[in-house]
Backbone as numpy.savetxt, mean C-alpha at the origin, in Angstrom:
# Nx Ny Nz CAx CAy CAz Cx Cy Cz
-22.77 -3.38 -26.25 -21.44 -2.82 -26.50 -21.11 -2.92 -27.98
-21.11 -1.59 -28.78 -20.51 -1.80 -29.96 -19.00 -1.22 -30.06
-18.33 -1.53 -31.28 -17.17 -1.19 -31.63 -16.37 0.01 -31.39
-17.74 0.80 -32.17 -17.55 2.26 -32.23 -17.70 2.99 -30.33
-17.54 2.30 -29.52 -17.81 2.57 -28.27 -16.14 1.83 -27.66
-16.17 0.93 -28.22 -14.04 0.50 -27.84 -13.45 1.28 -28.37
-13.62 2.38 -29.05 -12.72 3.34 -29.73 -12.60 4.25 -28.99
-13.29 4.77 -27.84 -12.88 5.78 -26.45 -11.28 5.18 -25.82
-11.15 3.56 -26.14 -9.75 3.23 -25.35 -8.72 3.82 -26.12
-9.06 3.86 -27.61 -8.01 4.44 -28.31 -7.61 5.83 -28.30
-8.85 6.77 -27.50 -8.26 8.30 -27.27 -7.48 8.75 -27.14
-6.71 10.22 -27.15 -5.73 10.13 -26.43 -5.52 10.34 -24.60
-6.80 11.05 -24.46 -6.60 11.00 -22.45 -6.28 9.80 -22.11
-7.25 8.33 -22.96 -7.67 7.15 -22.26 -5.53 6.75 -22.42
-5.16 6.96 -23.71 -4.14 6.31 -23.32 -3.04 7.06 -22.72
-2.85 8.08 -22.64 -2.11 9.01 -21.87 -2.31 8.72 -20.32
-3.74 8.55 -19.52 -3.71 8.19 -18.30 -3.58 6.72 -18.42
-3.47 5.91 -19.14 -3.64 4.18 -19.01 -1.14 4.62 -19.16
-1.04 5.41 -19.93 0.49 4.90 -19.81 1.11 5.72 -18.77
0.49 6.89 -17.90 1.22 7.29 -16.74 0.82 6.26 -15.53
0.07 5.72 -15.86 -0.45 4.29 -14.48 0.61 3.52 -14.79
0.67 2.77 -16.13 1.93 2.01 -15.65 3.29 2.32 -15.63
3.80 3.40 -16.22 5.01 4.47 -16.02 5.25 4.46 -14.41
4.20 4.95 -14.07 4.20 4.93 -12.30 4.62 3.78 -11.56
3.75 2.64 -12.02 3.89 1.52 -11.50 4.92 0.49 -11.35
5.65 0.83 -12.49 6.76 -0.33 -12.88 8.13 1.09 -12.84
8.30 2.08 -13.07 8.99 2.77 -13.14 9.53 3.62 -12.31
8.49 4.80 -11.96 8.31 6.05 -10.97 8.68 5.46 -9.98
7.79 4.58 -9.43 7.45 4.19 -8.02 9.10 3.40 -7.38
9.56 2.73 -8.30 10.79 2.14 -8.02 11.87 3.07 -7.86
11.83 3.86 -8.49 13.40 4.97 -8.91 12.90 5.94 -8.00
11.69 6.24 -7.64 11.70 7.62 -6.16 10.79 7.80 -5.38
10.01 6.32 -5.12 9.07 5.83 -3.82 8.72 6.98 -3.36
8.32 7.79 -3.56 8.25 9.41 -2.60 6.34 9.24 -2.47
6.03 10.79 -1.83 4.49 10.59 -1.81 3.85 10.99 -3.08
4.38 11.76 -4.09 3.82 11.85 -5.26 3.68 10.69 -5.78
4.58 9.69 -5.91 4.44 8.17 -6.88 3.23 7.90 -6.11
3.19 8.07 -4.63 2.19 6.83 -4.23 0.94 7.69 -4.68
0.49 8.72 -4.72 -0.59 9.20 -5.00 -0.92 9.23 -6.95
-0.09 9.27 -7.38 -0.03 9.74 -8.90 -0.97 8.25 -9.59
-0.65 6.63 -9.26 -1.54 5.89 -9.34 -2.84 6.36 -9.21
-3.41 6.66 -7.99 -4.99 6.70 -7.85 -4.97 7.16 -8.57
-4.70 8.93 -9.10 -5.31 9.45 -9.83 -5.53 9.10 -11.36
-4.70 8.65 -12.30 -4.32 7.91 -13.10 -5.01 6.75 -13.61
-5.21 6.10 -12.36 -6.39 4.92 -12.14 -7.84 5.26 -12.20
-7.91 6.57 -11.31 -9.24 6.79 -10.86 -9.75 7.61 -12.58
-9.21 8.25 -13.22 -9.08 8.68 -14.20 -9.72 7.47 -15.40
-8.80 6.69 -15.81 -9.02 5.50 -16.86 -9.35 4.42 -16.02
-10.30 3.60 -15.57 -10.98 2.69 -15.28 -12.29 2.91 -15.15
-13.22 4.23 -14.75 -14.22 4.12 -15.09 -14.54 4.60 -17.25
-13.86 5.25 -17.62 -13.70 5.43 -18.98 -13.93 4.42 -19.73
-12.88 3.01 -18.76 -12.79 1.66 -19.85 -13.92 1.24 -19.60
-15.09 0.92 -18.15 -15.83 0.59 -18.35 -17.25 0.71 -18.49
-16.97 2.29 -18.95 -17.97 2.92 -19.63 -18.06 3.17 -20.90
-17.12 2.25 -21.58 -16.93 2.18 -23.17 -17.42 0.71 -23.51
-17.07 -0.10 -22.36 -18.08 -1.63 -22.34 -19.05 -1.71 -22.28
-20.13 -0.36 -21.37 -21.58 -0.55 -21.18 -21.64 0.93 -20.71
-21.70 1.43 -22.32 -22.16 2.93 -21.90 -23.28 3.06 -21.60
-24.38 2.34 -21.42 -25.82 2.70 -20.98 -25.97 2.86 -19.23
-24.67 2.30 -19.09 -24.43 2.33 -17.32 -23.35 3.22 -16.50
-23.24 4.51 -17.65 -22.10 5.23 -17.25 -21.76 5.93 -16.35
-23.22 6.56 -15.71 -23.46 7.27 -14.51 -23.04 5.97 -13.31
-24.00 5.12 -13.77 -23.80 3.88 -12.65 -22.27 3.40 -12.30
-21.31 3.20 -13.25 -20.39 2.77 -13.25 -19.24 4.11 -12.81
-19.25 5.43 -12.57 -18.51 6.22 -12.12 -19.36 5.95 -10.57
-20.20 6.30 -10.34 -21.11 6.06 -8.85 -20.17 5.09 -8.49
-20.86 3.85 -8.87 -20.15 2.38 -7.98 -17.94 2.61 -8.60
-17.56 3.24 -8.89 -16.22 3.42 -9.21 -15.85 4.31 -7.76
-16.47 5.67 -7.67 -16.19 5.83 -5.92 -16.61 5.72 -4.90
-18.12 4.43 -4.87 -18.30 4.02 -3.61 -17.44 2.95 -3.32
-16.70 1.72 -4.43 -15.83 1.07 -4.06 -14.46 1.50 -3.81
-13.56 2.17 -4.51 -12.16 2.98 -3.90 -12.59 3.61 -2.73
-13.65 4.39 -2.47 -13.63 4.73 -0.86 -13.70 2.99 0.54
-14.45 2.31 -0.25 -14.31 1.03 0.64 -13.06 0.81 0.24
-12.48 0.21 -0.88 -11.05 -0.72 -0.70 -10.17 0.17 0.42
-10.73 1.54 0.01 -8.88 2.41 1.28 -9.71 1.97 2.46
-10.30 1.57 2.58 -10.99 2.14 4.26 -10.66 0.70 5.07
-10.38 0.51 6.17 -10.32 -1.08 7.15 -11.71 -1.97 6.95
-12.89 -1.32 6.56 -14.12 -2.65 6.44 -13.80 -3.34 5.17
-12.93 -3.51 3.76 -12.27 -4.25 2.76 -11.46 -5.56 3.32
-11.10 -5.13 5.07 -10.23 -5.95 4.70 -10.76 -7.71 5.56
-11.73 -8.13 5.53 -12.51 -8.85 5.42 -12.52 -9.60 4.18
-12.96 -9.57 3.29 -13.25 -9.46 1.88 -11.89 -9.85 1.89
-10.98 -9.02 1.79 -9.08 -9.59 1.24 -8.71 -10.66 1.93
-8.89 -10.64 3.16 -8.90 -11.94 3.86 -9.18 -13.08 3.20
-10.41 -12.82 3.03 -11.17 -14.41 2.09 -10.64 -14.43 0.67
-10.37 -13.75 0.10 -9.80 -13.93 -1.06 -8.06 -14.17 -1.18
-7.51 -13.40 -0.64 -6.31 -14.03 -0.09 -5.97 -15.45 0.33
-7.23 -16.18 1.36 -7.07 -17.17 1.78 -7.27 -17.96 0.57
-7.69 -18.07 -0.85 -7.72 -18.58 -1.83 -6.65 -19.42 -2.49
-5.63 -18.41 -2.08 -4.12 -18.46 -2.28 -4.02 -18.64 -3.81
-4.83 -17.97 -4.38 -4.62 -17.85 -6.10 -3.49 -16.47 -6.05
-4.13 -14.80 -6.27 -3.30 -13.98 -6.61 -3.74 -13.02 -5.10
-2.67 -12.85 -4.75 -3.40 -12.11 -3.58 -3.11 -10.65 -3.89
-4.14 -10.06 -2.83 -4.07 -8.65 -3.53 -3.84 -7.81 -1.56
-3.28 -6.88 -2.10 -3.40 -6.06 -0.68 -3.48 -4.69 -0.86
-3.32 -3.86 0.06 -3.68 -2.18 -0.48 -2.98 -1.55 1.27
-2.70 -0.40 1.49 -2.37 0.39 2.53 -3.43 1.38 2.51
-3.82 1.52 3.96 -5.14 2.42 4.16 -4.40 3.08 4.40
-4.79 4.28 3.53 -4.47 5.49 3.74 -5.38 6.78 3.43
-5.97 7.57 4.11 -7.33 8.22 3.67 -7.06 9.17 2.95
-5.75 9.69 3.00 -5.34 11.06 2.08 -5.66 10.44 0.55
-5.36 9.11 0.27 -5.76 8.72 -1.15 -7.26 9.07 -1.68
-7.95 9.57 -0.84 -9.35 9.72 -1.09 -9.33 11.34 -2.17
-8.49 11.86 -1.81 -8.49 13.29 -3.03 -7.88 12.79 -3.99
-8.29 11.14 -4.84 -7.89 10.97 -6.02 -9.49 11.29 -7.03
-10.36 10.92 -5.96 -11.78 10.95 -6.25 -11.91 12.23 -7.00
-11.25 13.17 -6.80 -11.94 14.56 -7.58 -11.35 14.55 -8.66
-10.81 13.60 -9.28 -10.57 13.20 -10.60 -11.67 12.82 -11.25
-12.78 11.94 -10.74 -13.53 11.59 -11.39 -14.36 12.65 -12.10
-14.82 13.49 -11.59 -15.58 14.36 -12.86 -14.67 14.93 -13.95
-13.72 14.93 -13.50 -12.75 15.45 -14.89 -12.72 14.12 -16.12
-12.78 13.16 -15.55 -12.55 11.97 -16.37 -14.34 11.50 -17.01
-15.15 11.72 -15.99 -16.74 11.72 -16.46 -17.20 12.91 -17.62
-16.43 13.82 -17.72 -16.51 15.13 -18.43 -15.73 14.92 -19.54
-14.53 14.42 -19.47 -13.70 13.43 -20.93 -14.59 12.50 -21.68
-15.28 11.59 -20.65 -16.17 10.76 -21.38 -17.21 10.92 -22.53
-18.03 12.10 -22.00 -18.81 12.96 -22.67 -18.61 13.70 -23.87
-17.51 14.05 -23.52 -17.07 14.43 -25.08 -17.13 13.70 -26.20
-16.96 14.34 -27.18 -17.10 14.42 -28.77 -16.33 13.33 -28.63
-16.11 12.06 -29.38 -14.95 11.05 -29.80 -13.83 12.01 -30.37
-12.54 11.55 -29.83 -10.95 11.97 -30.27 -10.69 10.74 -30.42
-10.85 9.80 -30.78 -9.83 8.40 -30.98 -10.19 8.14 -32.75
-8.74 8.18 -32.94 -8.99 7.89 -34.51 -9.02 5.98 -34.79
-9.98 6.03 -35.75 -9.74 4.33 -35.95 -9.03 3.83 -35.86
-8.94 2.48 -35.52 -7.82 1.31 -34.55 -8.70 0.44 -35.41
-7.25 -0.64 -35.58 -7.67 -1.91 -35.86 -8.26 -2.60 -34.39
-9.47 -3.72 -35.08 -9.78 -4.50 -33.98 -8.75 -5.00 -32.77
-7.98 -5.49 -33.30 -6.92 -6.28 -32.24 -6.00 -5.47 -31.80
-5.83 -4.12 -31.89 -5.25 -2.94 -31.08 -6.17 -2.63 -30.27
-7.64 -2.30 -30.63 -8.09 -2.48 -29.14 -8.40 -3.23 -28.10
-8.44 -4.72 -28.54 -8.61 -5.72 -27.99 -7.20 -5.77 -26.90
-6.07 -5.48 -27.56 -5.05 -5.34 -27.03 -4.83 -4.11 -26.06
-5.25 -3.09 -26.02 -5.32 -1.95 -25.22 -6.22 -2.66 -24.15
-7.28 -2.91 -24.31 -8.17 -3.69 -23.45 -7.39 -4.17 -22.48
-6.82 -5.41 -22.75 -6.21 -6.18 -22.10 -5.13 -5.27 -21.09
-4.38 -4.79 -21.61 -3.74 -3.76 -21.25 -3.65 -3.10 -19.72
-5.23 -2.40 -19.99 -5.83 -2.09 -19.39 -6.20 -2.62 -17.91
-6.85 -4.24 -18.12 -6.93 -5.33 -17.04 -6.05 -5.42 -16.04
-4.90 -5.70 -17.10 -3.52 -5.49 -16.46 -2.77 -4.88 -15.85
-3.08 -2.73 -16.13 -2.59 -2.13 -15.36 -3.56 -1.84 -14.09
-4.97 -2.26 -14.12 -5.60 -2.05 -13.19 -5.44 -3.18 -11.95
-4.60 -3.79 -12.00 -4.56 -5.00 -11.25 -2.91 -5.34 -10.72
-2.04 -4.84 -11.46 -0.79 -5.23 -11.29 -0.49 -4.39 -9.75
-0.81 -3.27 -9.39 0.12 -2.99 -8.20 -0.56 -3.25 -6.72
-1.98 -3.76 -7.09 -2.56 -4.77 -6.08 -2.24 -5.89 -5.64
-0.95 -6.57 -6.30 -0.59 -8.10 -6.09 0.51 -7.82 -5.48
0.62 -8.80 -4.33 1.85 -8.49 -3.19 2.44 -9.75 -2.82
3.75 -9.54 -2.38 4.44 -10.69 -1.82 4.82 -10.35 -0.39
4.84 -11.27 0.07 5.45 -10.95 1.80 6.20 -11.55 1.67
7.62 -11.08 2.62 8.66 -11.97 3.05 8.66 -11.84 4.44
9.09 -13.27 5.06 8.89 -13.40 6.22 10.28 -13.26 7.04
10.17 -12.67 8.60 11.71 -12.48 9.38 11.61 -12.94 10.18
12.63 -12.81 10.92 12.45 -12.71 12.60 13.20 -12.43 13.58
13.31 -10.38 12.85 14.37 -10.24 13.97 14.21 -9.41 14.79
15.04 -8.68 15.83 14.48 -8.15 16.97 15.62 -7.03 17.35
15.03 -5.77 17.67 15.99 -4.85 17.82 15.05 -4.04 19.36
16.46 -4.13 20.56 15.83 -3.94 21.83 16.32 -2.70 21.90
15.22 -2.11 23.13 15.53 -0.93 23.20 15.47 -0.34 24.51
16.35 0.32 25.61 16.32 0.50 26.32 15.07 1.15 27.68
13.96 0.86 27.00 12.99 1.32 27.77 11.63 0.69 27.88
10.75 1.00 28.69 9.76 0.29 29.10 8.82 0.17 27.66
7.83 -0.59 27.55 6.92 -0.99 26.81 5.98 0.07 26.59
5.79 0.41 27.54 4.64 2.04 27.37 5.34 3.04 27.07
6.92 3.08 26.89 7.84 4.20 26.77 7.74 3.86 24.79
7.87 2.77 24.74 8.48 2.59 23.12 7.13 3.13 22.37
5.65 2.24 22.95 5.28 2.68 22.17 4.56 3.96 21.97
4.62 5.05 23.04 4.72 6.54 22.72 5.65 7.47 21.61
6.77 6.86 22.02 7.78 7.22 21.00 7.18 6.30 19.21
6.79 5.23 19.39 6.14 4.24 17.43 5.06 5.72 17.94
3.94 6.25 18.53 2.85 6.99 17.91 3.21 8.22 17.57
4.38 8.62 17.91 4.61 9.96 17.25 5.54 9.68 15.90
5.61 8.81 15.40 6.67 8.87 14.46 5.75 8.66 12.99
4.61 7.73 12.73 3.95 7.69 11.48 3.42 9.54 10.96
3.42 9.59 9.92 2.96 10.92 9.47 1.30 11.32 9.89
-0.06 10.18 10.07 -1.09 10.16 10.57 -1.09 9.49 12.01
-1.94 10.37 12.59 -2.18 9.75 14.14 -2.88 8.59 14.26
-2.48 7.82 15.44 -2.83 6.67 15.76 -4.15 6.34 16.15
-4.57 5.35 16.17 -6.00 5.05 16.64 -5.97 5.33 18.48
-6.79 5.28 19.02 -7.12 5.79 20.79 -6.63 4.34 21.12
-6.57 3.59 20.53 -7.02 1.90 21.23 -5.33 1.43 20.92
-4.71 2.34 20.34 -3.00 1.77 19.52 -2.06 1.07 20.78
-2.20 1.83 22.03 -1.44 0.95 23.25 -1.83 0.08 23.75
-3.24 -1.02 22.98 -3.44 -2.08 23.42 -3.28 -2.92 22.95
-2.44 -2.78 21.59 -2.09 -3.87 20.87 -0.63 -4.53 21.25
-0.09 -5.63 20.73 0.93 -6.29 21.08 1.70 -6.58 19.45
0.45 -6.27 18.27 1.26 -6.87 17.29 1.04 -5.16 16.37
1.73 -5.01 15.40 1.07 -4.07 14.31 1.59 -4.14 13.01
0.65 -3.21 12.49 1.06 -2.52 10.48 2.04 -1.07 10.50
3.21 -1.31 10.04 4.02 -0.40 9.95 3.28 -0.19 8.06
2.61 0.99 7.95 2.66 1.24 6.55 3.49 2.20 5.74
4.28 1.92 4.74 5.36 3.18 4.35 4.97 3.23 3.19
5.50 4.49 2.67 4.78 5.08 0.85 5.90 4.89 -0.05
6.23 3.96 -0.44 7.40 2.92 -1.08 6.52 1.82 -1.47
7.60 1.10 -2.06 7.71 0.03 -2.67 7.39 -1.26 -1.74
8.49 -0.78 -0.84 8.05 -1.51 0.62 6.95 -0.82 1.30
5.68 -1.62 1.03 4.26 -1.17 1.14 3.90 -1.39 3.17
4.19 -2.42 3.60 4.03 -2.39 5.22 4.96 -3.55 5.77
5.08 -3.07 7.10 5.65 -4.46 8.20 4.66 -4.95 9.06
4.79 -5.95 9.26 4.28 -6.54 10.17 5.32 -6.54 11.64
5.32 -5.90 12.65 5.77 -6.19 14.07 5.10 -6.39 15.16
5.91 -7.07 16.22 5.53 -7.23 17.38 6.17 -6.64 18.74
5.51 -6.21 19.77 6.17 -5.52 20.82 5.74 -6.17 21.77
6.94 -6.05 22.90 7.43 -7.31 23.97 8.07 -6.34 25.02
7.81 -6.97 25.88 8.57 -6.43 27.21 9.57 -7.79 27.96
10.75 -7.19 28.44 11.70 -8.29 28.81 12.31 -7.41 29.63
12.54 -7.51 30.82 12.76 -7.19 31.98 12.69 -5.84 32.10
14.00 -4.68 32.11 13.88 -3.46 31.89 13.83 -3.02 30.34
13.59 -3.99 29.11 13.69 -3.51 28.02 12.82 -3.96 27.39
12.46 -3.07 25.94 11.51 -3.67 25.14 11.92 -4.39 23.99
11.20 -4.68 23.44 12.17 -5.85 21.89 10.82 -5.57 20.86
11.53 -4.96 19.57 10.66 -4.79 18.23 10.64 -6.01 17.48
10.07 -7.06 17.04 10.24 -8.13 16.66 9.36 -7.92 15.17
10.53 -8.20 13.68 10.13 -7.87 12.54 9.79 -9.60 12.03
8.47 -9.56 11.83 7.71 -10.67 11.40 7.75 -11.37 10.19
7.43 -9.70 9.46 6.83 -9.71 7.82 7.39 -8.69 7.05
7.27 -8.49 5.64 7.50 -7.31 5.01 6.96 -7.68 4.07
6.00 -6.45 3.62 4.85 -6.58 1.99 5.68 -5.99 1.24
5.65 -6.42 0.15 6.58 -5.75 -0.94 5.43 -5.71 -1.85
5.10 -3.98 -2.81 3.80 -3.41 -3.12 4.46 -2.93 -4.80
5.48 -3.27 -5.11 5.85 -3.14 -5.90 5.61 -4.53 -7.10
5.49 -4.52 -8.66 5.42 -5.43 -9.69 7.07 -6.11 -9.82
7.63 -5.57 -9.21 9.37 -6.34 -9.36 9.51 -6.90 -8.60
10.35 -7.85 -8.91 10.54 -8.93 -7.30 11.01 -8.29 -6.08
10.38 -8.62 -4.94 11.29 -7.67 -3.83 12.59 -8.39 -3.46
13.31 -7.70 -3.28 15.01 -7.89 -2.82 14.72 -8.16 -1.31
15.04 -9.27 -0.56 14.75 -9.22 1.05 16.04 -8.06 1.82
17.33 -8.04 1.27 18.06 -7.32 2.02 17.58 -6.21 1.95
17.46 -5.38 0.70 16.88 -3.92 0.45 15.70 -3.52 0.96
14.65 -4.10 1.29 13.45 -4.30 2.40 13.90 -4.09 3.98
15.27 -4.87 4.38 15.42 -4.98 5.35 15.74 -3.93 5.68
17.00 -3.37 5.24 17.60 -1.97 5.40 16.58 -0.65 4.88
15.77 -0.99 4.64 14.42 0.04 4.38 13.69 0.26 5.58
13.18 -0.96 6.12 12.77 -1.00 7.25 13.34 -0.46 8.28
14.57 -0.87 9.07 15.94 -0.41 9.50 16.04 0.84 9.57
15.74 1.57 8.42 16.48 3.09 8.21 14.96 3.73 8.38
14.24 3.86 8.38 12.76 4.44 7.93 12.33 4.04 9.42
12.16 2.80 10.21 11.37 2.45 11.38 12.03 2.66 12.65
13.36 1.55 12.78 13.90 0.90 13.81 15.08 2.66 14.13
15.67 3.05 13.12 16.54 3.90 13.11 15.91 5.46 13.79
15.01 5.73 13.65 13.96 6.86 13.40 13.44 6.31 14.58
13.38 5.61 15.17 12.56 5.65 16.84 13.67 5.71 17.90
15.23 5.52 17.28 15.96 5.36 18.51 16.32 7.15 18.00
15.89 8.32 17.05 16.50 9.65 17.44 15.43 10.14 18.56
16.20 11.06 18.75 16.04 12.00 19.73 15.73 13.76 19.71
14.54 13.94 19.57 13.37 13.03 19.96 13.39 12.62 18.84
11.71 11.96 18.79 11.02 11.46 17.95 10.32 12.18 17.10
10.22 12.57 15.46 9.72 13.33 14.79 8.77 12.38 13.64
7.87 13.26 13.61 6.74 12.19 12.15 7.78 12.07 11.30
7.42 11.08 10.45 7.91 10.79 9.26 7.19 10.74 8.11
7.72 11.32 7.12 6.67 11.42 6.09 6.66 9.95 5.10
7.74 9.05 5.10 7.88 7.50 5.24 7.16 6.52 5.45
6.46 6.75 6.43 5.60 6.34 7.67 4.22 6.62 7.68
3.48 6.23 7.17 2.36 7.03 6.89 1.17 6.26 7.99
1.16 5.46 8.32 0.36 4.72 9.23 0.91 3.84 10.43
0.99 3.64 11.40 1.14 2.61 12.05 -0.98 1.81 12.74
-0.59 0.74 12.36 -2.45 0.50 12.90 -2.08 -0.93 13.85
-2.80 -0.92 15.30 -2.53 -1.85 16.35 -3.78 -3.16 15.63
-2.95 -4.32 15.71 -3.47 -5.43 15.21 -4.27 -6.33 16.57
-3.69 -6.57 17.59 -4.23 -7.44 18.38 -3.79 -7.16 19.98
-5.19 -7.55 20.53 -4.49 -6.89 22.39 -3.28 -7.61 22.95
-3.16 -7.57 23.93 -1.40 -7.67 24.25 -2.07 -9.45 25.20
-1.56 -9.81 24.60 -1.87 -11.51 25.04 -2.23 -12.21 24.44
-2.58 -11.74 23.17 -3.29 -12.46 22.44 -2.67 -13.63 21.32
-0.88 -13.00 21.16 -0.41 -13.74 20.68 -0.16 -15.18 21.33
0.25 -16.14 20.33 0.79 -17.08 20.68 1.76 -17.52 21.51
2.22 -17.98 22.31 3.63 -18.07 23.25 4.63 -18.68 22.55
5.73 -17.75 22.18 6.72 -18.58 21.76 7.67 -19.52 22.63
8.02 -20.65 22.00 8.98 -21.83 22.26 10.42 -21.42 21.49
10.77 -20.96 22.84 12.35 -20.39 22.43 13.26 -21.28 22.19
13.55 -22.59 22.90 14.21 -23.70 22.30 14.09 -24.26 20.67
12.72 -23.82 20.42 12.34 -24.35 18.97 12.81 -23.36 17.59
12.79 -21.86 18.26 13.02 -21.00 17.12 14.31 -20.67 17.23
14.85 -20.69 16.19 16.08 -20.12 15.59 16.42 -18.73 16.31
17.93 -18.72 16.89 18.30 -17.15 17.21 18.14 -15.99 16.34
17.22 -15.12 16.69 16.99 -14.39 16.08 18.42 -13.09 15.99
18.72 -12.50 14.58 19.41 -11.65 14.88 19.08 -10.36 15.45
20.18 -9.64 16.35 19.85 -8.31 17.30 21.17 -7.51 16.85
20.04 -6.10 16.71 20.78 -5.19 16.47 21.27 -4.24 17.92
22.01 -3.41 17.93 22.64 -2.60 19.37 21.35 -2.12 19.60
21.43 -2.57 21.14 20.46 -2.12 21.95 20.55 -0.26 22.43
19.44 0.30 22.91 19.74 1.62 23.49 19.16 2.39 22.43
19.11 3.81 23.22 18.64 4.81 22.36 19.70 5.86 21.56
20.87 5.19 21.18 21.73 6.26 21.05 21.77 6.16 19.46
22.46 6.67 19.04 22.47 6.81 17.07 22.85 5.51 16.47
21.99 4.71 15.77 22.82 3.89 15.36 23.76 3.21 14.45
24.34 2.59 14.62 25.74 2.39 13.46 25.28 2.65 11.92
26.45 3.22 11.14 25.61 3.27 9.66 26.88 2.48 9.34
């Protein structure tokens, strides 16, 4: 790696896509969570990260765009999340991601960005420690909207109908269809294209009614998450949107994925846990 090869970070594509990644990240994504923010990262990403590290070891440039979309096709895909598991369990920086396969048309960025590479140098001389500093930069925006916080709940909003009724009505509501195996789960991933990145819930049957029980909430955003503004996100986007009539996709909603068969949870000790709060039961509109 020579010098004259860190001077690709100073281009202008390299820094034009290195400052709409974090524009997106810290900015976009907060002020209008929509599906363009969530997609405008990959591309952005997929764009400047093989660039940067084909300016570290240009003799491996082919290699390093190759292994750049055989790994983004693994991280979106469910066999990653093994791997996050164990690293997560580290409990250093944890990282998480929402499978979502439509992110995969970030990939046809890459030859546009392999075809930038190739080109003639456009970066005018930089002092050393401006690129050292872009570098860093760099590390940083490639890593920041992978780090997640969960906040934990535990509340429960019932609903006037059987267990096989509710969750027909959760499979029509995510914007992608459900897995064949989705009515054998008891727990799941609510994933949304926000800030508020997924929920964790559980579904229960209690006599003639069912009960949504909110566990978790990932917050996918670099700002601290707000627990109320999560809540009422959730609320308005999940719980609100399954009691209309009917039930319509949501473009919000981009996944629901069944976590575990129906028994598998633990038995709760209702004397031990705290009353959970409940919102109005039934399928009718609910309070704003």
């Amino acid at each position: 790696m020579s010098e004259r090869n860190l001077h690709a970070l100073a281009s202008p594509g390299f820094l034009a896509g290195l400052s709409l990644l974090l524009l997106n990240d810290f900015v976009f994504k907060e002020q209008f969570h929509n599906g363009l923010t969530g997609k405008l990262s990959d591309f952005a990403g997929l764009f400047v990260f093989p660039l940067f590290w084909a300016a570290l070891f240009p003799r491996l440039k082919l290699q390093v765009y190759v292994s750049t979309a055989v790994l983004f096709a693994f991280w979106k895909s469910p066999y990653s999340q093994p791997a996050i598991d164990v690293w997560n369990g580290l409990r250093l920086l944890p990282f998480e991601r929402t499978i979502d396969y439509t992110d995969l048309l970030a990939l046809t960025v890459l030859p546009l960005s392999y075809a930038y590479g190739r080109a003639p140098a456009r970066a005018t001389r930089v002092p050393r420690p401006a690129l050292y500093s872009i570098a860093l930069v760099s590390l940083f925006a490639f890593t920041a909207t992978q780090f997640s916080k969960r906040v934990s709940y535990d509340n429960e909003y019932p609903f006037q109908s059987s267990r096989e009724e509710l969750l027909t009505r959760m499979s029509r509501l995510p914007a992608n269809d459900v897995l064949s195996d989705f009515s054998e789960s008891d727990t799941f991933d609510v994933s949304f294209d926000s800030c508020t990145g997924s929920a964790t819930v559980t579904v229960s049957e209690r006599g003639s009614e069912s009960v949504i029980t909110l566990k978790e909430i990932e917050h996918r955003c670099p700002s601290e998450p707000d627990r109320r503004q999560m809540l009422e996100y959730f609320e308005r986007q999940f719980i609100d949107r399954l009691r209309e009539e009917p039930v319509r996709k949501s473009s919000q909603v981009t996944y629901i994925w069944g976590k575990s068969p129906p028994g598998a949870a633990a038995p709760t000790n209702n004397a031990a846990q705290p009353t959970p709060r409940r919102r109005g039961s039934g399928n009718s509109s609910p309070r704003r």
